[in-house]
C-alpha positions as CSV (number, residue, x, y, z in Angstrom):
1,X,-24.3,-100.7,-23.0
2,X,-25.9,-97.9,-25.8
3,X,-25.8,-95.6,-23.3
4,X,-22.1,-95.8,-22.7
5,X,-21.1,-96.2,-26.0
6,X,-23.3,-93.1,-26.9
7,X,-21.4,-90.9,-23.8
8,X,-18.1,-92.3,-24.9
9,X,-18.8,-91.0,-28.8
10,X,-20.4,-87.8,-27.8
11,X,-17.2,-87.1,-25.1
12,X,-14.8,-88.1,-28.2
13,X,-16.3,-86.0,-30.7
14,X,-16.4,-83.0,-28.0
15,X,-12.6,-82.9,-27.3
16,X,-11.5,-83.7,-30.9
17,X,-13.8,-80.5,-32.3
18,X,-13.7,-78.5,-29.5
19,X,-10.1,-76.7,-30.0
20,X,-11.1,-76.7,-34.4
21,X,-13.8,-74.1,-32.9
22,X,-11.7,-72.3,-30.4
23,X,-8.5,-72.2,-33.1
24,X,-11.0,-70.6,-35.4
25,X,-12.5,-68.0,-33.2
26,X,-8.8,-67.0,-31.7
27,X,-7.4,-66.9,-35.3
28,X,-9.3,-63.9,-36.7
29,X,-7.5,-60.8,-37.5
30,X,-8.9,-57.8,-35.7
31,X,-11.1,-55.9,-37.7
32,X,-10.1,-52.2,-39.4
33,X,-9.8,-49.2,-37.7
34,X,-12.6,-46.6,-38.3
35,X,-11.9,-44.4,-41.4
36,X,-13.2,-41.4,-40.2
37,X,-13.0,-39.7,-36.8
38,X,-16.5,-39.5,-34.8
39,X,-17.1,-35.8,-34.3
40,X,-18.3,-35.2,-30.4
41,X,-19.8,-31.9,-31.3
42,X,-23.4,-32.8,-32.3
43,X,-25.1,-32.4,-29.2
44,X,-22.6,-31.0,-26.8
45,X,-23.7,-27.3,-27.8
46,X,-27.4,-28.2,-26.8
47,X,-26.5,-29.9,-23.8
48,X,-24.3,-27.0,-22.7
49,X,-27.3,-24.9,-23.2
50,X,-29.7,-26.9,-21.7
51,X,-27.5,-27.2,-18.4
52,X,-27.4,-23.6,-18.4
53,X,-30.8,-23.2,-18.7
54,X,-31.9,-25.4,-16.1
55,X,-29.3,-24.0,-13.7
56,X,-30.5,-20.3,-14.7
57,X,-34.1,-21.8,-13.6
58,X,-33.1,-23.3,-10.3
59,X,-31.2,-20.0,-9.1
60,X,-33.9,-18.1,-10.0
61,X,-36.7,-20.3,-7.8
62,X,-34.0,-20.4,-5.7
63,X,-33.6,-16.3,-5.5
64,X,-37.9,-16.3,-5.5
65,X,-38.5,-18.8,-2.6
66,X,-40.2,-21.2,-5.1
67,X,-37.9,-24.3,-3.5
68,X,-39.7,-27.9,-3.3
């Protein structure tokens, strides 16, 4: 008899609070944009180069007869 009284309580108490959490969650406002712009440019150069480099390397073992 505990035990169904317990279920029943537990079950009420889920669907009354249940949408109170989900109203709260949905309701926020979206947060602020970013104030300044993200600059791409940090390690693009070095990544260029590096590219180039390890092309350079390739073509060269390549041109050599050094291939794995």
């Amino acid at each position: 008899m505990m035990k169904k009284l317990y279920t029943v309580l537990i079950l009420f108490l889920l669907v009354f609070f249940c949408p109170v959490f989900l109203s709260s969650v949905i309701g926020q406002p979206p947060p602020p944009p970013p104030v300044e712009d993200i600059p791409i440019d940090g390690g693009l150069g070095f990544l260029l180069v590096a590219g180039m480099a390890y092309g350079a390397k390739r073509l060269h073992d390549k041109k050599n007869g050094k291939q794995k």
